[in-house]
N, C-alpha and C positions, 0 to 999 in steps of 0.2 A: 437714195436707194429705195426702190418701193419696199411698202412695209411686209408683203407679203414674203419677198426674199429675206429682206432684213432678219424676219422672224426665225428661218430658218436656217440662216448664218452666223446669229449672233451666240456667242457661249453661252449654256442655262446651265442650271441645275436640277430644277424638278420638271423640264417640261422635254427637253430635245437632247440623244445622245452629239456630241459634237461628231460631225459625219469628218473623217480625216483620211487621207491616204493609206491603205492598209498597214498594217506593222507585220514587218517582216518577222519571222524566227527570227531570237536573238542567238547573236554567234555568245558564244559562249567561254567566260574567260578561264575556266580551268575543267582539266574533267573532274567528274564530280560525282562519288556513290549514290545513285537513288534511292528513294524510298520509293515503297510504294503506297500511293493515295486509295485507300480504297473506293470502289466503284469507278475511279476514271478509266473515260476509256482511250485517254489519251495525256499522257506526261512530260514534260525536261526540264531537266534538273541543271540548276549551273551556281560553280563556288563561286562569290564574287567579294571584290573586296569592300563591297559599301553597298550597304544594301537600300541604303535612302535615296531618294531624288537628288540630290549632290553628283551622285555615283550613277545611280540606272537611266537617267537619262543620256550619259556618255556611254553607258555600256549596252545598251536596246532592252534594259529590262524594264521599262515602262513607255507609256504611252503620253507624252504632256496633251496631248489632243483631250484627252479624258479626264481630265484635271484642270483645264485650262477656266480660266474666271473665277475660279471657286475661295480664291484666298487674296488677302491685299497684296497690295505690291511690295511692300515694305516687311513684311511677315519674315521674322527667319527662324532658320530650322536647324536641328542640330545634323549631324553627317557625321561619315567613319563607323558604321556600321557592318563589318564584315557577317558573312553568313551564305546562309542556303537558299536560294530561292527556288520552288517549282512551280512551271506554268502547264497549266494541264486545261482538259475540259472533262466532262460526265457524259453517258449517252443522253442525245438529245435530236429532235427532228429538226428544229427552228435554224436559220443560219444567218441571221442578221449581223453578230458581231465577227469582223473581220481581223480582227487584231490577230497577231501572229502569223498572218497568213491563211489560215485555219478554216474560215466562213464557218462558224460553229459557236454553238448558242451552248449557254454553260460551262463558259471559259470561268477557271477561279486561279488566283496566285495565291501561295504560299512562301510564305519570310519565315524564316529558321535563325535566328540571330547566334553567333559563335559564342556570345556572354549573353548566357539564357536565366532570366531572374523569375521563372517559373509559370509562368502566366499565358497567359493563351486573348489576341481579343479578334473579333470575325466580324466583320461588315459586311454590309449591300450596299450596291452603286445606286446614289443618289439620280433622283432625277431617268431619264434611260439610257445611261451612260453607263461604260462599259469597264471592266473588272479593276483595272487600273486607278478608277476616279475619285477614291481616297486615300491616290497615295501621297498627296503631300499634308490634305489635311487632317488626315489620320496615321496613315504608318509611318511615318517618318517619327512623327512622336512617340510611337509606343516602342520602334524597334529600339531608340535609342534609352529607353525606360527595359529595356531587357525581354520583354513580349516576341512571343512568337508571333504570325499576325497572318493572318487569313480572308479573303474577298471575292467575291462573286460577282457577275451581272445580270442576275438575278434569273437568268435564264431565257431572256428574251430583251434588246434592246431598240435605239432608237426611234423615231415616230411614228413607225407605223408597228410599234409592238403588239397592238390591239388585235393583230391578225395573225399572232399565237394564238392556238388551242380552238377547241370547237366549240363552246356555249361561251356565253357574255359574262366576263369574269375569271377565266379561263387564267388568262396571259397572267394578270395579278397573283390568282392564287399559286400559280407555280412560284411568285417572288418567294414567299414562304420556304416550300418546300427546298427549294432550292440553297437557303441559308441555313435550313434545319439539315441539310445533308451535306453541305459543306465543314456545319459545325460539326458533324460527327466523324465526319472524316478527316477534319484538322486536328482534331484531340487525337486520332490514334498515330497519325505523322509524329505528333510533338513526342507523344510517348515512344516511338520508336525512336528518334532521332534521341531522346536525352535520356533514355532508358526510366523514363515514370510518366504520368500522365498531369496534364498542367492542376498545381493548385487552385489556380482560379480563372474563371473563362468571364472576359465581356462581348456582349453585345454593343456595337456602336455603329450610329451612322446620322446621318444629314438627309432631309429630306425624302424622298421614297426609302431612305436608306434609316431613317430613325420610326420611319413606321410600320420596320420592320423589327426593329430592335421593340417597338411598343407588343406587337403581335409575338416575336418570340416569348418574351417574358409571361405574355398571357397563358399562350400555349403549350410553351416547352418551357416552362423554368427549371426543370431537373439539368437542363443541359446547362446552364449559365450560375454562377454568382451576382452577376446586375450587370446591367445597362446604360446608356448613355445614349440620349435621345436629343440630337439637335434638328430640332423645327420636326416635327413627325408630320407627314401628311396626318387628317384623322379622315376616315371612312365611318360612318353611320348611314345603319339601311335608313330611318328618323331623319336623317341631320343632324346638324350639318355635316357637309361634304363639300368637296370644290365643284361640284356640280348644283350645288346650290345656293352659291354667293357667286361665281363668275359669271353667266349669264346677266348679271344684273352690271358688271360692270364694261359687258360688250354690249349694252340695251342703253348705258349712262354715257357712260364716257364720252362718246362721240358729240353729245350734246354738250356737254361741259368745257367737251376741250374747245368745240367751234364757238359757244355764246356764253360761257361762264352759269349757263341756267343753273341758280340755285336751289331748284328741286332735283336737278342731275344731281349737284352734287348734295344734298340731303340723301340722295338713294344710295348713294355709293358708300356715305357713313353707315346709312341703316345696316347696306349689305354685310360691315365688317370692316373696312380698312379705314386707320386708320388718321383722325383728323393730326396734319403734321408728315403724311405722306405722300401729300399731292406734288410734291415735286420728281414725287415716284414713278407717279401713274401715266408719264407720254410712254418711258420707257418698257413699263411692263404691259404698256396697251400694245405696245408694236412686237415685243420679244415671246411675253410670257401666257396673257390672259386668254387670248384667240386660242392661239395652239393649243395651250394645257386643256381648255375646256374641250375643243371638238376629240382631239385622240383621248381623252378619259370616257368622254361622253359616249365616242364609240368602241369603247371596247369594254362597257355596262348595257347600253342603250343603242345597237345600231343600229333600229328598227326606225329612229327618231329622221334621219336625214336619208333613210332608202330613197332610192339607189345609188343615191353620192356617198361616196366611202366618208366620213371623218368631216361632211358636210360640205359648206362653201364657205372658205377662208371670209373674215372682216366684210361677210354679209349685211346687208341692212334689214336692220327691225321688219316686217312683215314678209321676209321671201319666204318663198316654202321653204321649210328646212332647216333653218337659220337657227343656230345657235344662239344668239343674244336673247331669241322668246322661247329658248327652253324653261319648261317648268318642270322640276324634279319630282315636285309633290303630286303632279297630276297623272305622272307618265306608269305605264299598269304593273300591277304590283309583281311580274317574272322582273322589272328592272329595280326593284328594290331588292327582291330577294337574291339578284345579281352580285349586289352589294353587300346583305348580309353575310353574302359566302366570303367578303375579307377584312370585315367591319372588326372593329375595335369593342372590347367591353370596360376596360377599367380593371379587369381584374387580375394585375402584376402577382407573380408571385415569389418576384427576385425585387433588391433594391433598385430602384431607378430614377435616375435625374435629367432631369428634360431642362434642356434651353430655350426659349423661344425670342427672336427681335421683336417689340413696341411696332415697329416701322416694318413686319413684314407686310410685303404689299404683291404677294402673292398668295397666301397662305396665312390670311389675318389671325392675329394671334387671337381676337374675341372671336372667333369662330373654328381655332383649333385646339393648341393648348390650354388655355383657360378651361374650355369643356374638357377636355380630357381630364385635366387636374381635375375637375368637380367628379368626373366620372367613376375615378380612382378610388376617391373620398367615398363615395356611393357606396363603393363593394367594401367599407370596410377596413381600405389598404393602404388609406393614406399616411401609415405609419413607415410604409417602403418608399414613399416617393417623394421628392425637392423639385422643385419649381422655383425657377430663376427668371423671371423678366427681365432681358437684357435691355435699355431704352437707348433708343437709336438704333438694335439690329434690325436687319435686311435680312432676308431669304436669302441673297448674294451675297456675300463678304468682298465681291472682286467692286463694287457699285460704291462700296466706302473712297477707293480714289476721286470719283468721282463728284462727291459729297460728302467732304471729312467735315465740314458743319453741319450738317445733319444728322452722317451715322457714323457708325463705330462698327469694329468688326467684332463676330461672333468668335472665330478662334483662337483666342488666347483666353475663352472664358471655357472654353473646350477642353483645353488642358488644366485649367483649375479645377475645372469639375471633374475630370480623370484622376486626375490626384486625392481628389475628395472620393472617389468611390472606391479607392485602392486602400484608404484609409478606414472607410464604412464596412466595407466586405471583409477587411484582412486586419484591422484592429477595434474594430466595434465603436470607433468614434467616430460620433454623428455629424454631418455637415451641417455648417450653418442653416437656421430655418429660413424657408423657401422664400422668395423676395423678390421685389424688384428693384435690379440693378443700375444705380445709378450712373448717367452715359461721366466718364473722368473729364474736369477741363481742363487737364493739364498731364503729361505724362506722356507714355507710348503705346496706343490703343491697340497698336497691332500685334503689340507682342507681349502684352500685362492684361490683366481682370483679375479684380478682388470680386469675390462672391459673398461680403459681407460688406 
């Protein structure tokens, strides 16, 4: 298969929503009293008797399209979660996500669970994937932990999201706002449904979806109790950014992979990823590196490849255009300050614990978390936040079949850490200090992590 389809057929996570046959309205298994969401401008509500992936995939209340890759194969989850579900959207102009039939941007699902243990947690969809895409590796755990649970897609999906909004930077900054009005209108849901407002709310999510959780907590921490951040994208108008280590690995790669040249691969360590990942990198040269750079690239910088939209796919080194000789540092300062408009400070004001995999090889952990953590530490704050080196994660957890001698998945360190922060927020007892995790050689990776 050329690489160029491949790219954009294969499941991701932070770079392409999975394009799928539309999802119908789900019929609906009982009638069901609504609430009302406020600001949507569109609602349906259905009683069901299982509100996790066990259940909503027989019943049409999810989408596995949008979820698809993200968790091992062996991963299991708990089910028999009865409850309330509503799928709604907000006003909005964008119409990329199709799900429910709908063509409407700013679709969000709400979980109501019938044995409600007080709690409230709200995601964004990783990657540009659409409202549904944490529902196994997130709602499914929390519903059955008694959590209400709440998700977005962030208000624009897909690869060609960059063609949201009118200035460079545009599409991103609605991710935000879009979680910040979700969250506020899932807390008044909960409170209506259970007659009080949730004792405590998380933030959580996985890649574009945990650097949103980093930006809530900066921004909005009155909305939240803490967070839970796996693999955050990090945005710096400075650096680093994914726009300023991936170029270096569509400029290497190509020489590495055809003649082994060990100054390619010296550049590709310099850039960030790491030694121990090269068994990574045919994969994310053909799925993850091309795409994520040119659709970021343009939807900060599209002055860079005028008049080809999003550039020319797995270009060679010297065409005009070409993404592999982007330079971030050179390019004029309206494309940094693009970037300040959704850049990161360090400055949390909720608890918050970040995951990051050794072995991510989209999203190098010495050029995301690492700096973040330092960043945190910066403003003073590093008394709110745990840092967990997982060794052997991936940016995928679906890639661990693949390579169970190599990696290890991240989500069973997801739910230890969710237990640690339910523990941190609601009894004052601190998590373990911040660490890196050692990969088990022996055990069940897919569904255990000790974070000590």
């Amino acid at each position: 298969m050329p690489r160029q389809l491949l790219a954009v057929t294969v499941a991701t996570i932070a770079v392409t929503a999975v394009m799928a046959v539309p999802h119908a309205a789900p019929a609906h298994a009982a009638a069901c009293p609504a609430i009302t969401v406020p600001g949507a401008e569109r609602q349906v509500t259905a009683c069901l008797d299982d509100l996790t992936t066990a259940g909503t995939v027989a019943s049409g209340h999810t989408v596995p399209a949008d979820w698809a890759g993200l968790q091992p194969a062996g991963a299991r989850n708990p089910r028999s979660v009865p409850g309330r579900q509503i799928d709604g959207y907000f006003p909005d102009t964008s119409t990329t996500n199709t799900n429910n039939g709908w063509n409407h941007d700013a679709q969000f699902v709400i979980r109501l669970p019938e044995h409600w243990t007080g709690g409230l947690v709200v995601a964004g969809s990783p990657g540009n994937r659409r409202q549904y895409a944490n529902d196994f590796t997130i709602s499914d755990w929390v519903l059955a932990r008694g959590y209400a649970y709440a998700a977005t897609d962030k208000g624009n999906t897909g690869p060609q999201f960059y063609r949201d909004g009118t200035r460079p930077g545009d599409a991103v900054a609605e991710w935000n706002r879009r979680l910040t009005q979700l969250t506020v209108a899932a807390k008044a849901v909960v409170a209506r449904r259970y007659g009080r407002p949730p004792v405590r709310t998380f933030a959580a999510g996985v890649s574009n979806g945990g650097y949103l959780v980093r930006w809530q907590l900066e921004n909005h921490p009155g909305l939240f109790d803490g967070g839970l951040d796996w693999e955050g994208t990090l945005w710096r108008a400075s650096g680093p950014n994914p726009l300023t280590f991936l170029p270096t690995a569509l400029r290497e790669y190509p020489r590495y992979a055809a003649t082994g040249d060990p100054r390619a691969h010296a550049a590709l360590l310099s850039a960030g990823f790491a030694a121990g990942s090269e068994p990574l990198w045919d994969y994310h040269e053909k799925v993850y590196w091309d795409l994520t750079q040119r659709i970021y690239r343009q939807e900060f910088d599209p002055g860079f490849s005028a008049p080809v939209e999003a550039g020319t796919p797995y270009c060679a080194s010297g065409t005009p255009g070409c993404d592999a000789d982007y330079d971030y540092a050179s390019r004029p300062r309206s494309v940094h300050q693009a970037v300040r408009r959704v850049a990161l400070t360090g400055r949390i004001g909720r608890p918050l614990i970040t995951l990051h995999g050794t072995l991510d090889t989209l999203l190098p952990i010495a050029r995301d978390s690492d700096v973040y953590d330092r960043l945190i530490r910066a403003r003073g704050r590093g008394e709110l936040h745990r840092y967990y080196r997982i060794v052997g994660g991936n940016h995928v957890d679906g890639l661990y079949d693949a390579h169970p001698d190599l990696l290890r998945p991240i989500l069973p360190c997801f739910h230890t850490a969710f237990a640690a922060l339910e523990d941190w927020t609601g009894h004052g007892t601190t998590p373990p200090p911040s660490a890196t995790v050692p990969r088990a050689a022996t055990g069940d990776p897919a569904n255990t992590c000790a974070l000590t």
